[in-house]
C-alpha positions in Angstrom: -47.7 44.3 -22.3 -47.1 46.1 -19.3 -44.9 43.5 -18.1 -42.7 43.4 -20.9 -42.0 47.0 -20.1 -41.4 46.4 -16.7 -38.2 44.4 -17.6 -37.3 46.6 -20.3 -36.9 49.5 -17.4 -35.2 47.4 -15.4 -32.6 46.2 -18.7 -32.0 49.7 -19.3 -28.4 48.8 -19.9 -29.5 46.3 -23.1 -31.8 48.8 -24.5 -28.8 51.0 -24.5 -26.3 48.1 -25.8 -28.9 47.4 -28.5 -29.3 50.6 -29.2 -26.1 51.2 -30.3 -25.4 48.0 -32.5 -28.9 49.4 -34.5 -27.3 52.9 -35.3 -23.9 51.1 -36.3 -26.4 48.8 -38.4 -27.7 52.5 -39.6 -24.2 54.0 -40.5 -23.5 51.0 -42.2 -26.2 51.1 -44.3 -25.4 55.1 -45.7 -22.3 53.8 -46.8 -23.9 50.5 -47.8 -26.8 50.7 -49.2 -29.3 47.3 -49.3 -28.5 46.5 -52.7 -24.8 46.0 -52.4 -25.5 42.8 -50.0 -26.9 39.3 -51.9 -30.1 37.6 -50.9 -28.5 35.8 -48.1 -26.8 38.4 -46.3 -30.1 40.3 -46.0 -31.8 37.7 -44.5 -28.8 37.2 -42.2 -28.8 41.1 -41.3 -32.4 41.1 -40.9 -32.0 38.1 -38.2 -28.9 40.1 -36.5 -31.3 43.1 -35.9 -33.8 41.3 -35.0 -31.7 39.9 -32.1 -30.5 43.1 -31.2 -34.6 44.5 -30.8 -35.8 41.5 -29.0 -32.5 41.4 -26.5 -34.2 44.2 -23.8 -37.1 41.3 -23.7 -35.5 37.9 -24.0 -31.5 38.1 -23.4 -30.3 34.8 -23.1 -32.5 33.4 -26.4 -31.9 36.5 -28.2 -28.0 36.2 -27.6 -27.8 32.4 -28.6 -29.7 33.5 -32.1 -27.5 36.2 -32.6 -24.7 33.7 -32.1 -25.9 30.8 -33.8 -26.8 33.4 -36.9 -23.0 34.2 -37.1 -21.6 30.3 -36.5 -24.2 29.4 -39.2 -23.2 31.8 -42.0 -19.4 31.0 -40.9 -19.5 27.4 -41.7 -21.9 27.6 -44.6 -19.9 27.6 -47.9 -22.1 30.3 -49.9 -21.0 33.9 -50.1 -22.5 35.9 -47.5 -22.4 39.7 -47.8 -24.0 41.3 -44.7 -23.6 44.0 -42.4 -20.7 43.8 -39.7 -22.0 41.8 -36.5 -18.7 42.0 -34.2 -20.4 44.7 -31.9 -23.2 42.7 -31.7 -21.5 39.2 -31.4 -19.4 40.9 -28.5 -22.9 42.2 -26.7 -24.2 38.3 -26.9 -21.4 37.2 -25.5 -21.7 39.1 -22.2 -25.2 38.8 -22.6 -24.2 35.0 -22.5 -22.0 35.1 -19.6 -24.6 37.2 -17.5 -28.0 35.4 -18.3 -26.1 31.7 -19.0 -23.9 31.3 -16.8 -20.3 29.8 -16.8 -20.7 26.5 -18.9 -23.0 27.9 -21.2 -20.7 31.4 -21.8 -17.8 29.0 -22.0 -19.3 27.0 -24.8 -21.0 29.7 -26.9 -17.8 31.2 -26.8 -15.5 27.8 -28.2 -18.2 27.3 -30.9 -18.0 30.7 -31.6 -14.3 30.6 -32.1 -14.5 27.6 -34.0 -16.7 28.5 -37.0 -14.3 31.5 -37.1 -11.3 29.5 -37.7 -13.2 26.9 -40.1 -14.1 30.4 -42.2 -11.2 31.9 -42.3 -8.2 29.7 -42.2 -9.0 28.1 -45.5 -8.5 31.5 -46.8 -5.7 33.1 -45.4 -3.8 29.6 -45.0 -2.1 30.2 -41.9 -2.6 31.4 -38.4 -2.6 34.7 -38.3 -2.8 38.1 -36.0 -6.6 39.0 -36.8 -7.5 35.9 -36.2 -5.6 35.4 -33.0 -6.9 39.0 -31.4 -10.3 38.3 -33.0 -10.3 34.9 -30.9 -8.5 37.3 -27.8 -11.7 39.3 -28.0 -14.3 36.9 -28.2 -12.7 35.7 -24.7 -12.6 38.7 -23.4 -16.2 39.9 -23.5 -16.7 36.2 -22.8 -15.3 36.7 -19.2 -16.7 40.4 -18.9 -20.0 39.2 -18.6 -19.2 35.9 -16.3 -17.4 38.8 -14.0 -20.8 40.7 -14.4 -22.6 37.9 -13.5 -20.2 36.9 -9.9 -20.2 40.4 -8.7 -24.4 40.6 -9.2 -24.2 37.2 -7.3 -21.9 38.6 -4.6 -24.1 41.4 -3.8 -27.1 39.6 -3.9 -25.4 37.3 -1.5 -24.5 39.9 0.6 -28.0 41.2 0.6 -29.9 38.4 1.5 -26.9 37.8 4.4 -27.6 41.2 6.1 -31.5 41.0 5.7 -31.0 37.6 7.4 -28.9 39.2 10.4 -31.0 42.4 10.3 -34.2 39.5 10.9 -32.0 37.5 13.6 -31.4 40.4 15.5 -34.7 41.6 15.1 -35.8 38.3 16.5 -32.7 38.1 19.5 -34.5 41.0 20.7 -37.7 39.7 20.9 -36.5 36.6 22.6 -34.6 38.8 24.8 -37.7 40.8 26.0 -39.5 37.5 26.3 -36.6 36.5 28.5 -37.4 39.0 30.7 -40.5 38.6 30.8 -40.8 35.1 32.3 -37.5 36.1 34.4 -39.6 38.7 36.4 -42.6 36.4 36.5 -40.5 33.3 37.0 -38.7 35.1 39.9 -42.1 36.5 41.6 -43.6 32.6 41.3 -40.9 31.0 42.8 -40.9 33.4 45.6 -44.6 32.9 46.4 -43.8 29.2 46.0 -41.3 29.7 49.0 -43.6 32.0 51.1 -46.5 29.1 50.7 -43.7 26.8 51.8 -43.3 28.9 55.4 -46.5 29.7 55.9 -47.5 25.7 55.7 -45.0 25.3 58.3 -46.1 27.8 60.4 -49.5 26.6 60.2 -48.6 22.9 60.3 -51.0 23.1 63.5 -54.1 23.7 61.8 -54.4 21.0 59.0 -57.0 22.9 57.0 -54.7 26.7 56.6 -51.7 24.3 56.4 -53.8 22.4 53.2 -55.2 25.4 51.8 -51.6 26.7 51.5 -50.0 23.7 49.8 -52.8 23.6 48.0 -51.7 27.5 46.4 -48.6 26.6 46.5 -49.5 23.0 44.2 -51.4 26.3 41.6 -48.6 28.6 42.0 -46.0 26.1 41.3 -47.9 24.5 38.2 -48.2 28.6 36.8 -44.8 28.4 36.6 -44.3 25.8 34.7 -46.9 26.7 32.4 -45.2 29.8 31.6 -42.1 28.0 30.4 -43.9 24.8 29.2 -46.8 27.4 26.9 -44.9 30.2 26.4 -41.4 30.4 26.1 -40.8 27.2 24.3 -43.1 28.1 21.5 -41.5 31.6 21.2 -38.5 30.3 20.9 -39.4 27.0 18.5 -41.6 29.5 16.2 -38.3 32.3 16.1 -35.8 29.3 15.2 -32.7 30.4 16.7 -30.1 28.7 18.2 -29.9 28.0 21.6 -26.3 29.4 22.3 -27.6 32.6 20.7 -30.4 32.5 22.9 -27.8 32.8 25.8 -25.9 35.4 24.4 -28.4 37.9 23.7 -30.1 37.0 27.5 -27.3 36.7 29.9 -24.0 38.7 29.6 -21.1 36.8 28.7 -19.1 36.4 32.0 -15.2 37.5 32.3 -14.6 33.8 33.9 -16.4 31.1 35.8 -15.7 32.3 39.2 -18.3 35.5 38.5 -20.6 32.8 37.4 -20.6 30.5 40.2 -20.5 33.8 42.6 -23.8 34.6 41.6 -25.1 31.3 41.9 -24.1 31.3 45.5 -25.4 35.0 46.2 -28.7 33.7 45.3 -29.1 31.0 47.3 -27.2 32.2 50.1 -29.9 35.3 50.0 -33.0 32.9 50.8 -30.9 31.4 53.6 -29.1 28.6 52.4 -26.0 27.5 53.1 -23.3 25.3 50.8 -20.2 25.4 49.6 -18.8 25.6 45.8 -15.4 23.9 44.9 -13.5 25.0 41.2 -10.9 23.1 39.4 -7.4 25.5 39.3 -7.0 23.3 36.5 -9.5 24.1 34.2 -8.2 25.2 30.9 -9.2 28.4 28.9 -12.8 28.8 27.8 -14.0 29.9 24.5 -17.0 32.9 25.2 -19.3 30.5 23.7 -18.7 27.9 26.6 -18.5 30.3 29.7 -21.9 31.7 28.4 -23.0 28.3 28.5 -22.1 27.8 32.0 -23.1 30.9 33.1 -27.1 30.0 32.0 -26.5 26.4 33.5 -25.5 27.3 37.2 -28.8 30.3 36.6 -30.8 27.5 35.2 -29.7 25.3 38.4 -30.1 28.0 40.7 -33.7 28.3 39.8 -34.3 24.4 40.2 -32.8 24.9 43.7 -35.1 27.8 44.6 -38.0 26.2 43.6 -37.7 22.2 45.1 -35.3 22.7 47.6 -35.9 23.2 51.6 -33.5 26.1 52.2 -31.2 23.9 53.7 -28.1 22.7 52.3 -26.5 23.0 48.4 -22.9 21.6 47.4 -21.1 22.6 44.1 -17.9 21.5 42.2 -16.9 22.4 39.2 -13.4 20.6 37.8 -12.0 19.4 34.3 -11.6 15.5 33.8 -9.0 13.4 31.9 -10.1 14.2 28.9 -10.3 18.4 29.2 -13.8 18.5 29.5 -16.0 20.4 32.3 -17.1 18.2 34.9 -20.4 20.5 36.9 -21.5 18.8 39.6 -24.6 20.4 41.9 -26.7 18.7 44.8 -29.1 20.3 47.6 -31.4 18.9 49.5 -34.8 18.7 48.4 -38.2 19.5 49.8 -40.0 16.7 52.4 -43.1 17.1 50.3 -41.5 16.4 46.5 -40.9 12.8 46.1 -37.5 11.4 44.8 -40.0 10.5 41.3 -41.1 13.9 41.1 -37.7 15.3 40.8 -36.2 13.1 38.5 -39.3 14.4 36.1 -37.7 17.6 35.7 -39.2 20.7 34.6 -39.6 22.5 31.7 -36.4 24.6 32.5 -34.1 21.7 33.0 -35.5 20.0 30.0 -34.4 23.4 27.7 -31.1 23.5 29.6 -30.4 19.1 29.1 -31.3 19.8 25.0 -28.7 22.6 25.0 -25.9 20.8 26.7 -26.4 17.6 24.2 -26.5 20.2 21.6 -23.2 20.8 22.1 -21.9 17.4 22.9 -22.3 17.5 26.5 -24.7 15.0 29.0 -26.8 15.9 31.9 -27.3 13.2 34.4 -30.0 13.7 37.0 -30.3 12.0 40.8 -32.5 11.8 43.5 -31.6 9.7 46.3 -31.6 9.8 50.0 -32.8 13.1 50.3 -30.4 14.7 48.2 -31.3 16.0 44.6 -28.2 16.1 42.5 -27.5 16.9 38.5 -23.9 16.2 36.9 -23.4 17.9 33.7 -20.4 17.3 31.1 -19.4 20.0 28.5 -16.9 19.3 25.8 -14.9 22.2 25.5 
C-alpha cells in the first residue's frame, strides 16, 4: 500500500486534475440528479469516475479507459444520457501525451476525433463550428501533454549530462593527482637509474661494486616500470576516460610547439646532453587538442631518453609532410648496456603514448640501429 502512496505524492498534480473533474462530476449532479440519466449513461458515468480515481495510480491505463469509455458510447447507436466528460477527456489526453508518448497521443487523439464526427455529423448534417473547435481542443491538450512530456525529457537529459561531467571531472582530478604521483616517483627513479649508471662507471675497476650497481640499477629500473605497468594503467582503464582528456587535465595546453619542444631540450640539456632540435616554418595551425598531444609526446620522449640513453647525443625534427600532417622525428644514442632488442620492446610509457597517437589516426615507428635509438611519429591534424 505504501507504495501506491508513494506515487500518489509524487502525482500530486493528477490527484489535483482528478480532483477537479470529481467536483464538476458533483455539481453536475445538484443540477442533475441520478434519475434524470438512463441505465446506460450511469454505467458510463460510473466508469468516467472511476478513471478519474484510479488516474493518481495508473495514468496511462486509466486515461486510455476514460477514452475508450467516450469513443465507445460515441459510436454506439443507443441513447446515452450521462454526465459531461470533456474536462475529463481533455485530462486523458495530456495524460496520454505525457505517460504514452508521441504515437500513442497521436492516435488516442485521431480515434478520439473520429467517433466524435461519426456521432455528431449524422445529426447536425454538416460541418460545423462546435465541431471544428471541439476537434481544435482535443489537439490542443493533445500537444500540451507531448510538450510536457519533451521538456520533462530535456531536463532529465540535462541532468544525467551534468551528473556525468560533475563524475568526469571528479575522476580528471583523480587521474590528475595520480599523474603526479608517478611523475614525482617516475622522476626520482629515473634519476637513481642515472646515478647507478655513473657510479658503475666509476667503479668499472672493481667488477664486484661495478655488478652490485647494475645490479640496483637492473631493480630500480624494473620499479619503474612497475609503477606504470601496475598502477597507472589500471587507474586509468578502471576511470574510463579518454586519453586526450587525460592530457588536458595533466599537462597545460601549450601556446605553440616551440614552448614544447623548449622544454624537451631544457631537460635533457640539464643532465648533460647535447642535440639539436629542427621545426618546420611550415607547419600549419594546430587545433588545442593536437598541440596538447605533442606536448605529452616530446615529455613522454624525453623520459625514454632519460632513462636508456648514455647522456651523449639527441637529434630532433619536427616538419609537416605532403599531406599536412606532423612529421616528429627523435633519435639519441642509447646506453652500451641496453641491447638494440631491448629497446625496440618499449616500455610501458611508450606503449600508452603509441595507443594514443593511433587513437587519433596517427603511427609510431620505433628503431634501433647502429647505436642510435630513434622513434618517428605521424599525427593527422
Amino acid at each position: 500500500m505504501s507504495k501506491y502512496w508513494q506515487k500518489v505524492k509524487k502525482r500530486k498534480s493528477y490527484c489535483v486534475a482528478s480532483a477537479l473533474c470529481l467536483v464538476l462530476i458533483c455539481l453536475e449532479l445538484v443540477f442533475y440528479p441520478l434519475d434524470t440519466y438512463n441505465g446506460v449513461g450511469i454505467v458510463s458515468s460510473i466508469l468516467y469516475a472511476t478513471a478519474l480515481m484510479t488516474m493518481p495510480f495508473h495514468p496511462l491505463p486509466s486515461a486510455l479507459m476514460l477514452l475508450a469509455n467516450n469513443v465507445l458510447w460515441s459510436i454506439v447507436p443507443i441513447g446515452v444520457f450521462d454526465v459531461s466528460d470533456y474536462a475529463g477527456v481533455w485530462y486523458a489526453l495530456v495524460v496520454l501525451g505525457v505517460t504514452g508518448g508521441t504515437w500513442v497521443a497521436i492516435g488516442g487523439t485521431s480515434v478520439l476525433c473520429i467517433a466524435f464526427y461519426i456521432n455528431a455529423f449524422p445529426q447536425e448534417g454538416r460541418l460545423t463550428l462546435g465541431m471544428i473547435s471541439l476537434s481544435f481542443f482535443y489537439a490542443f491538450f493533445c500537444l500540451l501533454g507531448l510538450s510536457i512530456r519533451w521538456h520533462t525529457q530535456s531536463l532529465k537529459a540535462k541532468a544525467q549530462q551534468d551528473a556525468l561531467r560533475r563524475e568526469n571531472d571528479y575522476q580528471a582530478e583523480r587521474l590528475k593527482l595520480l599523474h603526479q604521483l608517478h611523475d614525482s616517483l617516475a622522476g626520482d627513479l629515473s634519476y637513481a637509474v642515472m646515478r647507478c649508471r655513473r657510479f658503475a662507471a666509476i667503479a668499472a675497476d672493481n667488477p664486484i661494486q661495478a655488478s652490485d650497481i647494475h645490479e640496483i640499477e637492473i631493480i630500480v629500473a624494473k620499479a619503474l616500470d612497475n609503477l606504470r605497468n601496475d598502477v597507472l594503467t589500471p587507474v586509468r582503464e578502471s576511470l574510463q576516460i579518454d586519453s586526450i582528456n587525460h592530457l588536458a587535465v595533466t599537462r597545460k595546453d601549450t601556446d605553440n610547439v616551440n614552448a614544447s619542444v623548449q622544454r624537451f631540450m631544457q631537460r635533457l640539456n640539464s643532465i648533460g646532453m647535447k642535440g639539436s632540435a629542427y621545426i618546420d616554418e611550415q607547419i600549419p595551425p594546430l587545433s588545442s587538442e593536437t598541440r596538447i598531444l605533442i606536448d605529452n609526446i616530446l615529455i613522454e620522449l624525453a623520459n625514454n631518453i632519460i632513462k636508456h640513453s648514455n647522456r651523449q647525443s639527441y637529434a630532433m625534427n619536427i616538419r609537416s609532410n605532403k599531406d599536412s600532417n606532423i612529421e616528429i622525428f627523435v633519435s639519441n644514442t642509447y646506453h652500451p648496456r641496453t641491447s638494440p632488442e631491448g629497446q625496440t620492446k618499449h616500455g610501458m610509457g611508450l606503449q600508452l603514448l603509441k595507443q594514443t597517437v593511433e587513437k587519433h589516426g596517427g603511427h609510431v615507428g620505433i628503431n634501433c640501429e647502429d647505436g642510435e635509438w630513434a622513434v618517428s611519429i605521424t599525427l593527422r591534424t
